[in-house]
PDB file with SEQRES, HELIX, SHEET and CRYST1 records, atoms N, CA, C and O in Angstrom:
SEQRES   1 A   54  UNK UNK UNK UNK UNK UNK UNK UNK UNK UNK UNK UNK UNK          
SEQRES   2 A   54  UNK UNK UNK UNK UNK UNK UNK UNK UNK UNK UNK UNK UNK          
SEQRES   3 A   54  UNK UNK UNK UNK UNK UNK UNK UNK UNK UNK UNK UNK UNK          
SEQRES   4 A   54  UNK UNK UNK UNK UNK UNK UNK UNK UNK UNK UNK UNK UNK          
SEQRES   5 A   54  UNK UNK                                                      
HELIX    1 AA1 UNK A   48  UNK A   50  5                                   3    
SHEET    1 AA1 2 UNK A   3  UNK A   7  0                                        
SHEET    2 AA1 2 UNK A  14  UNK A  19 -1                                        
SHEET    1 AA2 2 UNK A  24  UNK A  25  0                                        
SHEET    2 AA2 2 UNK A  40  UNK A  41 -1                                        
CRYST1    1.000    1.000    1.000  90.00  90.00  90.00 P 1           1          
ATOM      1  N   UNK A   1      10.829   8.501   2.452  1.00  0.00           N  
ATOM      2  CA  UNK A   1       9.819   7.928   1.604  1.00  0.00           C  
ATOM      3  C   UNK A   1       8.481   8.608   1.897  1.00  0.00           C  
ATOM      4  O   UNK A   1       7.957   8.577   3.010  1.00  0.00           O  
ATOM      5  N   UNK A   2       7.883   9.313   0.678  1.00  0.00           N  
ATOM      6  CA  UNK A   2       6.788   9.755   1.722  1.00  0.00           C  
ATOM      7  C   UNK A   2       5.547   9.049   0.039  1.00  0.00           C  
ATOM      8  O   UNK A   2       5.691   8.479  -1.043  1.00  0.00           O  
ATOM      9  N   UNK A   3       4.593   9.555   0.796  1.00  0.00           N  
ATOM     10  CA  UNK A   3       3.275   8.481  -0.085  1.00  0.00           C  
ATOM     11  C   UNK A   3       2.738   9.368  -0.711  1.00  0.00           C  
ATOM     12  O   UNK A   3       2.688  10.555  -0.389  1.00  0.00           O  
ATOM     13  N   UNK A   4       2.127   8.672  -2.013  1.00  0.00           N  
ATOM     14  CA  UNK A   4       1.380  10.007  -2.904  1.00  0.00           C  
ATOM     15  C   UNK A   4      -0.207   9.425  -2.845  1.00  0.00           C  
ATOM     16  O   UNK A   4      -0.637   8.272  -2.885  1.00  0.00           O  
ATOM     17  N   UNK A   5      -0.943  10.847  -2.724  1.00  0.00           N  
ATOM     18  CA  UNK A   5      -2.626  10.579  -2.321  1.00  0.00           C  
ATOM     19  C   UNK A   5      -3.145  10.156  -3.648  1.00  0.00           C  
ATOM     20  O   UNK A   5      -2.492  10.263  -4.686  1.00  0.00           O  
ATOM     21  N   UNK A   6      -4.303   9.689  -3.576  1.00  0.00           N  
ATOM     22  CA  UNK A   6      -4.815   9.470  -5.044  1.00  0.00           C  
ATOM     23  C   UNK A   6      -6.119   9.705  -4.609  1.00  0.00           C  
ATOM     24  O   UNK A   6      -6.575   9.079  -3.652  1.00  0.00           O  
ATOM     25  N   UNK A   7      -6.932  10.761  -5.370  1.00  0.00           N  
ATOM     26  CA  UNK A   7      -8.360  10.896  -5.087  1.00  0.00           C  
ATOM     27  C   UNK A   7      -9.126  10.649  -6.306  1.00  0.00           C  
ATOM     28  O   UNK A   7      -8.665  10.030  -7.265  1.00  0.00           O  
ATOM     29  N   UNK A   8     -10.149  11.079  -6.261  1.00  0.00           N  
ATOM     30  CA  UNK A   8     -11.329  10.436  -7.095  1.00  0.00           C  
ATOM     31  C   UNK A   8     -11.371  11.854  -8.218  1.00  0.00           C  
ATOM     32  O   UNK A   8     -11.500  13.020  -7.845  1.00  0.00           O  
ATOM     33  N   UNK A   9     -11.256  11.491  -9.340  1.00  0.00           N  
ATOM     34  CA  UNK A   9     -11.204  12.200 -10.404  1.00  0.00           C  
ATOM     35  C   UNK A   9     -12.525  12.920 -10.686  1.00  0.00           C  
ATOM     36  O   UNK A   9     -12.460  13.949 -11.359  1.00  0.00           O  
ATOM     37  N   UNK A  10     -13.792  12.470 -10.220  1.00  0.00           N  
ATOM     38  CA  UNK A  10     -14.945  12.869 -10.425  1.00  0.00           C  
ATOM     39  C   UNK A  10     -15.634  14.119  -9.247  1.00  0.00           C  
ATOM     40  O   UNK A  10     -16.534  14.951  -9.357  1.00  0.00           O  
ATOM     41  N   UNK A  11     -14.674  13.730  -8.106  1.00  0.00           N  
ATOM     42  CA  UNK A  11     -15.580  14.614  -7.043  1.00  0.00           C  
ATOM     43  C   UNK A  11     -14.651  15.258  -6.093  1.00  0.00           C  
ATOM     44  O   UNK A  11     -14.776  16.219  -5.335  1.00  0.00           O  
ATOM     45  N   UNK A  12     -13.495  14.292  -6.406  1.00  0.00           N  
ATOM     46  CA  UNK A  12     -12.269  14.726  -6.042  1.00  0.00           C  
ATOM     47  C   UNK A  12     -12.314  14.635  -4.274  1.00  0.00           C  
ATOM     48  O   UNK A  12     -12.135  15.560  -3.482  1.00  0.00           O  
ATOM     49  N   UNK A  13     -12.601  13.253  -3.994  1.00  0.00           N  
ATOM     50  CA  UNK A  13     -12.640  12.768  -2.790  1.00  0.00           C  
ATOM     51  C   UNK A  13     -11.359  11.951  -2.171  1.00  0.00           C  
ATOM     52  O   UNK A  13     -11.056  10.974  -2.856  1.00  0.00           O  
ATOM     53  N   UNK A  14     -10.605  12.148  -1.088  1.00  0.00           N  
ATOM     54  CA  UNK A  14      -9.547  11.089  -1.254  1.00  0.00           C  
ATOM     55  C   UNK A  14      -9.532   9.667  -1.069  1.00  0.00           C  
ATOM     56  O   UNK A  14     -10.223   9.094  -0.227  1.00  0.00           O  
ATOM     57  N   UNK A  15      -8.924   9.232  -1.675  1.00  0.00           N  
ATOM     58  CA  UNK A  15      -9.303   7.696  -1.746  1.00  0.00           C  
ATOM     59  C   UNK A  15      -8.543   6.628  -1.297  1.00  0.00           C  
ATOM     60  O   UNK A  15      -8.985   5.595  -0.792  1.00  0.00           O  
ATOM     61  N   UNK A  16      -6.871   7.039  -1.587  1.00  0.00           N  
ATOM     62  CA  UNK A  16      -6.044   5.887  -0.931  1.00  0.00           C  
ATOM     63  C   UNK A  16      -4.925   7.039  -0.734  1.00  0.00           C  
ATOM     64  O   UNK A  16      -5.085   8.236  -0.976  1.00  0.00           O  
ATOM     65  N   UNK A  17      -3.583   6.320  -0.167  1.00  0.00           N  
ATOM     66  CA  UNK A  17      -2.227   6.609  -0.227  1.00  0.00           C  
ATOM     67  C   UNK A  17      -1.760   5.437  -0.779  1.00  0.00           C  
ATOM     68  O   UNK A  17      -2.196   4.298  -0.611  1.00  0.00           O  
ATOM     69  N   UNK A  18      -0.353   6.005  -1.803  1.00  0.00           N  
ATOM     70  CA  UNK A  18      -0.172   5.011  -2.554  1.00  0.00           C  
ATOM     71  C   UNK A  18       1.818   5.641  -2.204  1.00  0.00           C  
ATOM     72  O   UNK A  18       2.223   6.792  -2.363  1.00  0.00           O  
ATOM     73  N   UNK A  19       2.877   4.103  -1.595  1.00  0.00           N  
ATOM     74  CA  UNK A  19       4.153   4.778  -1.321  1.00  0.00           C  
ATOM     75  C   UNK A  19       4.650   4.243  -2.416  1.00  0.00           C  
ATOM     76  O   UNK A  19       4.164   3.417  -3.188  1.00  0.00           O  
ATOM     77  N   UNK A  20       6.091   5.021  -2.411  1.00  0.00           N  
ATOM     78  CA  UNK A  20       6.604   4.587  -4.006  1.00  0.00           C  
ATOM     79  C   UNK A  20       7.206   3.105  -4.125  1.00  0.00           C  
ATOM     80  O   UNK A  20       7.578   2.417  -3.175  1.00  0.00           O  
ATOM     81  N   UNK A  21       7.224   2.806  -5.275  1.00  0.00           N  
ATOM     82  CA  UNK A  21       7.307   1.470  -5.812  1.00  0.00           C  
ATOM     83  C   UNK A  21       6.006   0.646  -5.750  1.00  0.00           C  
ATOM     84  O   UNK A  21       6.080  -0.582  -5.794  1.00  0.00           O  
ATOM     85  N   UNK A  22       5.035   1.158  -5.668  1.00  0.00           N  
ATOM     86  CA  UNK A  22       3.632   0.647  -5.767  1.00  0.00           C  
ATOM     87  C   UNK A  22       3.644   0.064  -6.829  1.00  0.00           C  
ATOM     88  O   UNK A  22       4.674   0.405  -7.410  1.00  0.00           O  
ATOM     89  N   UNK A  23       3.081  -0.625  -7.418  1.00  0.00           N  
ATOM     90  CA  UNK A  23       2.916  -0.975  -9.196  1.00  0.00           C  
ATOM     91  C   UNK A  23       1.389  -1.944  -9.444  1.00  0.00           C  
ATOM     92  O   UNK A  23       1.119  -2.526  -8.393  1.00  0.00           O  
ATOM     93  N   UNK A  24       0.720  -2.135 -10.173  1.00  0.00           N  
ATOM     94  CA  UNK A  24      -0.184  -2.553 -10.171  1.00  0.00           C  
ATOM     95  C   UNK A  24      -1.702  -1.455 -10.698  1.00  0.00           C  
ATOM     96  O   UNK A  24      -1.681  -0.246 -10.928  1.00  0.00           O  
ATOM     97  N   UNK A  25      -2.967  -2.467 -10.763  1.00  0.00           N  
ATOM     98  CA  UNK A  25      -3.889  -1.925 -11.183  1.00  0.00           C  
ATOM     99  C   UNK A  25      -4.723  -2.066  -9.969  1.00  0.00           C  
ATOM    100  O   UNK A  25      -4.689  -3.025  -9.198  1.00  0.00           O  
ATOM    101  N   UNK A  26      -5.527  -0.947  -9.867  1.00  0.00           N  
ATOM    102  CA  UNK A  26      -6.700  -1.086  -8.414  1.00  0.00           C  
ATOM    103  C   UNK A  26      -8.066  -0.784  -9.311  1.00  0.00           C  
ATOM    104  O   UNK A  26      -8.092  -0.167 -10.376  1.00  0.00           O  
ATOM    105  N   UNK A  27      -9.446  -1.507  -8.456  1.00  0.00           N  
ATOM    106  CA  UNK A  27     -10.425  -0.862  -9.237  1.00  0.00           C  
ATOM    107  C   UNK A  27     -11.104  -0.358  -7.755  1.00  0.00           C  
ATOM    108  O   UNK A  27     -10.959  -0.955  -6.688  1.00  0.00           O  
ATOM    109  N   UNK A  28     -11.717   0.630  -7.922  1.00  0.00           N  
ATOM    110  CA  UNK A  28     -12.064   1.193  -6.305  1.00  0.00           C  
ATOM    111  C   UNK A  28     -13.439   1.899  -6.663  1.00  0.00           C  
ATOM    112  O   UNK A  28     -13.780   2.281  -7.782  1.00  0.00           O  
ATOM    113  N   UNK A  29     -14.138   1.990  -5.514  1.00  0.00           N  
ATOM    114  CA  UNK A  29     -15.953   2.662  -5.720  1.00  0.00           C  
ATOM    115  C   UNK A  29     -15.662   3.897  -4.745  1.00  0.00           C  
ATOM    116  O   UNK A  29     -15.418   3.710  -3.553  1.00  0.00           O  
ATOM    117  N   UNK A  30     -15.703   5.194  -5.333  1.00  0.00           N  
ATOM    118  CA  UNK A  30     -15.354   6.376  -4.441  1.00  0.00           C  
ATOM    119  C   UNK A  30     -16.533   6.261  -3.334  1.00  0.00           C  
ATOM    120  O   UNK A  30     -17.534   5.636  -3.682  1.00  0.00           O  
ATOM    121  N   UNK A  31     -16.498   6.803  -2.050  1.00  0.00           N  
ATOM    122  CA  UNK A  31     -17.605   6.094  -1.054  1.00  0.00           C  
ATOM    123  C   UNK A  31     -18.492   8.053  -1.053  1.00  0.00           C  
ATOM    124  O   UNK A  31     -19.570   8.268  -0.498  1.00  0.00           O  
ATOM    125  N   UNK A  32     -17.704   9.101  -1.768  1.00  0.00           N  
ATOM    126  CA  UNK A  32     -18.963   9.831  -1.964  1.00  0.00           C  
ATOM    127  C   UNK A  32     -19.954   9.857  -3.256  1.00  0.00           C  
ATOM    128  O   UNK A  32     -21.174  10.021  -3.266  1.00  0.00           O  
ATOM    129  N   UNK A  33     -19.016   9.634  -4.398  1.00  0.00           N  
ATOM    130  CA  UNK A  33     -20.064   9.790  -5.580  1.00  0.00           C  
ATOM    131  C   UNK A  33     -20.308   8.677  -6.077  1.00  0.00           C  
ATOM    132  O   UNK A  33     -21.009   8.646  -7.089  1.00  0.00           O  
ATOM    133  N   UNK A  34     -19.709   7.230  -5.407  1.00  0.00           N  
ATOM    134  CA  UNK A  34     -20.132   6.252  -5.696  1.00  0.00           C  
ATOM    135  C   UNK A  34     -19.881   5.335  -7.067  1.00  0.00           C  
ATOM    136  O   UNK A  34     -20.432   4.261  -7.309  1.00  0.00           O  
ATOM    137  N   UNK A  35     -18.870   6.060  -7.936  1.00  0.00           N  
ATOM    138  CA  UNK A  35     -18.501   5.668  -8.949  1.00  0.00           C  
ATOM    139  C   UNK A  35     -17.375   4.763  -8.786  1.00  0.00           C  
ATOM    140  O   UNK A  35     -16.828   4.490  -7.717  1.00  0.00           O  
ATOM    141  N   UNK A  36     -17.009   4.220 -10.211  1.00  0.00           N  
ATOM    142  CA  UNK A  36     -16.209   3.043  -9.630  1.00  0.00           C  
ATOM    143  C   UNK A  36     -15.252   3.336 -10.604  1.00  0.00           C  
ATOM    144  O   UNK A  36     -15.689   3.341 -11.755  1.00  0.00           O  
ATOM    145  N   UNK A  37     -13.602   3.677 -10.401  1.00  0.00           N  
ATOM    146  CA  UNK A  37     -12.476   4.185 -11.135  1.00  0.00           C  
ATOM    147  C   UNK A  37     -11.545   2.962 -10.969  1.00  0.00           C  
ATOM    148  O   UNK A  37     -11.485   2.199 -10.006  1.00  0.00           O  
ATOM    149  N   UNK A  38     -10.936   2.944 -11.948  1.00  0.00           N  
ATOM    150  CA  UNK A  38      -9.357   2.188 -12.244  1.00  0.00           C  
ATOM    151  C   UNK A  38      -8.590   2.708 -12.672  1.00  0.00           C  
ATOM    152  O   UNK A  38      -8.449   3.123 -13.823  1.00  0.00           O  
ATOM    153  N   UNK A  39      -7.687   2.796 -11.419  1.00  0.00           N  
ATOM    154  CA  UNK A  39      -6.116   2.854 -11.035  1.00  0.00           C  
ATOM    155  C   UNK A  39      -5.003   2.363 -11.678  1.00  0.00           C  
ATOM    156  O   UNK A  39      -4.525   1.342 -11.183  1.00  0.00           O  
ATOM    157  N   UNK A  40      -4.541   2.757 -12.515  1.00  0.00           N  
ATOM    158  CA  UNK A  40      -3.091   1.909 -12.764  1.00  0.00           C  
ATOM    159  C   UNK A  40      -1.637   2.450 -12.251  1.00  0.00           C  
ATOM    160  O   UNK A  40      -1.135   3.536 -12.544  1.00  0.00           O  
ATOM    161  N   UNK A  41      -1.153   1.566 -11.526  1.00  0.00           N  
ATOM    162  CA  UNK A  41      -0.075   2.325 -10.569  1.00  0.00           C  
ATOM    163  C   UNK A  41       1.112   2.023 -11.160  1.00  0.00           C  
ATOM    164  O   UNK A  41       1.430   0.834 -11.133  1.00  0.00           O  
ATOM    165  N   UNK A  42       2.123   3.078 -11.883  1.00  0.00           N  
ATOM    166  CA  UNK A  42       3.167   2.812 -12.353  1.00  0.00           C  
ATOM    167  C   UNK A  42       4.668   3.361 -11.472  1.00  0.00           C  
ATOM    168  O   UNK A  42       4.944   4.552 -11.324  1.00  0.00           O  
ATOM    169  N   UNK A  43       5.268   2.550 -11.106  1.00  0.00           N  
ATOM    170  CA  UNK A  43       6.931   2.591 -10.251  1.00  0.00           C  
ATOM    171  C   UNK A  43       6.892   3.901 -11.527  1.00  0.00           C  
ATOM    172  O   UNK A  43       6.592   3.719 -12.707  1.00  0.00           O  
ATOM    173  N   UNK A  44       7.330   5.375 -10.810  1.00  0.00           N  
ATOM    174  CA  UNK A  44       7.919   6.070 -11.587  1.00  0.00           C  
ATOM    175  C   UNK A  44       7.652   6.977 -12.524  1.00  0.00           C  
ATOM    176  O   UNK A  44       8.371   7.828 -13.049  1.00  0.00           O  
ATOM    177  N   UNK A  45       6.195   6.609 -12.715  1.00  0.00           N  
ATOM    178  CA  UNK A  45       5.167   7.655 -13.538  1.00  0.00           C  
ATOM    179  C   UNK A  45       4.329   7.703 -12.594  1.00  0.00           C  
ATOM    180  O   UNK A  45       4.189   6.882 -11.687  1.00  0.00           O  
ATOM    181  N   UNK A  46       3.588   8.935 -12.833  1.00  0.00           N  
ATOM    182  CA  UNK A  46       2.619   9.572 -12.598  1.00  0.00           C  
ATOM    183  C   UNK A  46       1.437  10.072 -13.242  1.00  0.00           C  
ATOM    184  O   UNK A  46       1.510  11.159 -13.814  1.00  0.00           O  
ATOM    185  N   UNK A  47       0.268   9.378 -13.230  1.00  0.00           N  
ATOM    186  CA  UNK A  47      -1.033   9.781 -13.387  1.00  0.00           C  
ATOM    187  C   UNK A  47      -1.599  11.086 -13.385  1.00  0.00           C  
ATOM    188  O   UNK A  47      -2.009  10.974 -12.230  1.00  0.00           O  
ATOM    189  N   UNK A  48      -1.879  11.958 -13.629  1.00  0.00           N  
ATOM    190  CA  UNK A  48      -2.446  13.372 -13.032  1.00  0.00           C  
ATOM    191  C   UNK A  48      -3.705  13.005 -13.070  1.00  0.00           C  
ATOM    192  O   UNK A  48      -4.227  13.613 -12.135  1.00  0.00           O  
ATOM    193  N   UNK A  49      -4.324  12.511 -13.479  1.00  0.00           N  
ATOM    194  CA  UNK A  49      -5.837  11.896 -13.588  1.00  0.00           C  
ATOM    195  C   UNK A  49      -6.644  11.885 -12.244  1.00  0.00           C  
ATOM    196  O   UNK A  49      -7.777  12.214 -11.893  1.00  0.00           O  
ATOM    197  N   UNK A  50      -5.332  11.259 -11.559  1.00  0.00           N  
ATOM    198  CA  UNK A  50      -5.617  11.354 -10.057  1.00  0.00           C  
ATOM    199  C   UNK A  50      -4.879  11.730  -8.707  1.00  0.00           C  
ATOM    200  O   UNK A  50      -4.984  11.387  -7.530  1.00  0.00           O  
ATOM    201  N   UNK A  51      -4.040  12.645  -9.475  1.00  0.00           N  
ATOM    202  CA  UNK A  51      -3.371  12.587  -8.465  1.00  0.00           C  
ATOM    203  C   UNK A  51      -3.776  14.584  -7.568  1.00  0.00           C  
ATOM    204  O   UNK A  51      -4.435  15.523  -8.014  1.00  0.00           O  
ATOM    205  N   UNK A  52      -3.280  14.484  -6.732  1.00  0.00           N  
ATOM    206  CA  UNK A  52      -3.367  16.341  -6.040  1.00  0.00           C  
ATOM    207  C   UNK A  52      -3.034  17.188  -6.669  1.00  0.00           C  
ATOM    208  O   UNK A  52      -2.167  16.594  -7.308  1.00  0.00           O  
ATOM    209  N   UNK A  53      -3.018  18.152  -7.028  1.00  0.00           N  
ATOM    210  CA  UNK A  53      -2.944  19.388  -6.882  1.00  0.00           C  
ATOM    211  C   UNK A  53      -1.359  19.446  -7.028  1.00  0.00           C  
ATOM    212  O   UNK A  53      -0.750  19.897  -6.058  1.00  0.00           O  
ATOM    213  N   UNK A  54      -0.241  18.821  -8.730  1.00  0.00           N  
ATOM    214  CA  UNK A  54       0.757  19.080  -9.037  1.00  0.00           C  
ATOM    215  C   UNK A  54       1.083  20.255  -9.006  1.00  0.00           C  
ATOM    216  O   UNK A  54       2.217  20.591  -9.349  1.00  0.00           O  
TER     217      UNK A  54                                                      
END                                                                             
């Protein structure tokens, strides 16, 4: 099982680890550019919005 990073779409700071079967919505304030993003975590899809360097 390994965890997928999720960074900040704006400055591209890292922000959490997220392991699979996560599911849910996060709202989070990146702690460098200070903006505030929402997360929606889907079992099985993938975001590129936020995710590394596919």
């Amino acid at each position: 099982m390994t965890a997928t990073t999720i960074y900040c779409r704006y400055c591209h700071q890292r922000l959490f680890d997220i392991v699979p079967g996560t599911r849910g919505r996060i709202e989070i304030k990146c702690s460098r550019c200070r903006k505030i993003l929402r997360v929606t975590l889907m079992d099985g899809e993938k975001n590129k919005d936020y995710l590394a360097k596919e």
